[in-house]
C-alpha positions in Angstrom: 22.7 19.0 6.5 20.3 16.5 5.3 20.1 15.8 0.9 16.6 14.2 -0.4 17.6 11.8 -1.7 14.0 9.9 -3.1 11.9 11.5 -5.8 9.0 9.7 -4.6 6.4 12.0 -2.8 5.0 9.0 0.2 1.7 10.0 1.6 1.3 9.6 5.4 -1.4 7.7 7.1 -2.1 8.4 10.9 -1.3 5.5 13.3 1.7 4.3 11.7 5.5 4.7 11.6 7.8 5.4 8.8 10.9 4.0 8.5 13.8 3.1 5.5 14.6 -0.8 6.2 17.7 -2.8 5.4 16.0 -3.4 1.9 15.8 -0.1 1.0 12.3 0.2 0.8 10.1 2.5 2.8 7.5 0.9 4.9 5.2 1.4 7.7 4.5 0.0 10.7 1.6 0.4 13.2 1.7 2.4 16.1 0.7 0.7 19.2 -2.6 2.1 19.8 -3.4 1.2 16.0 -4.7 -2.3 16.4 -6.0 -3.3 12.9 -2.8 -2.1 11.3 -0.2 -4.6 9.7 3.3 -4.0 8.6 3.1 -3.0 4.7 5.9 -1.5 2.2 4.4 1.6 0.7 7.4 3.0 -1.4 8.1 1.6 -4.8 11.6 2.8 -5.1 14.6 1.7 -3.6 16.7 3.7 -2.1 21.1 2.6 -1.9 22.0 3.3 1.4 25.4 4.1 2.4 27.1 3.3 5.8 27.7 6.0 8.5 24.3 7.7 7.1 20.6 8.0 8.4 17.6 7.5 5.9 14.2 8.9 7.2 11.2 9.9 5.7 10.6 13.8 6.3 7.4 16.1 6.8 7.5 16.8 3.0 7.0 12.9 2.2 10.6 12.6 0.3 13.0 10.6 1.4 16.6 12.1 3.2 19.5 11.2 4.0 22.1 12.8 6.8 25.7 11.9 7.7 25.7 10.6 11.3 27.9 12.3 13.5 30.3 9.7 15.2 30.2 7.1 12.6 
């Protein structure tokens, strides 16, 4: 069962990927068939991740968190 855990609504852009890094942060990186596109940070609020959890961004544009299974 996956718990939002960002109250920041992200917008999405096509030709990149969205991902929560080690810092925290939300960013995006380019898809490979998006050639002009860099690697940018597009969230301004960090999230505290916890270990044996996922962080992704979903369809809504919030951020979630879910318990992995085997960790």
């Amino acid at each position: 069962m996956a718990k939002k855990v960002g109250s920041e609504r992200i917008s999405r852009e096509d030709g990149y990927l969205y991902y929560v890094g080690k810092d925290g942060f939300v960013w995006a990186a380019p898809m490979k068939h998006n050639k002009k596109g860099r690697k940018k940070k597009v969230g301004a609020q960090r999230v505290d991740k916890r270990k044996g959890f996922m962080y992704y961004l979903g369809s809504d544009g919030f951020v979630y968190e879910t318990k992995l299974k085997n960790a």
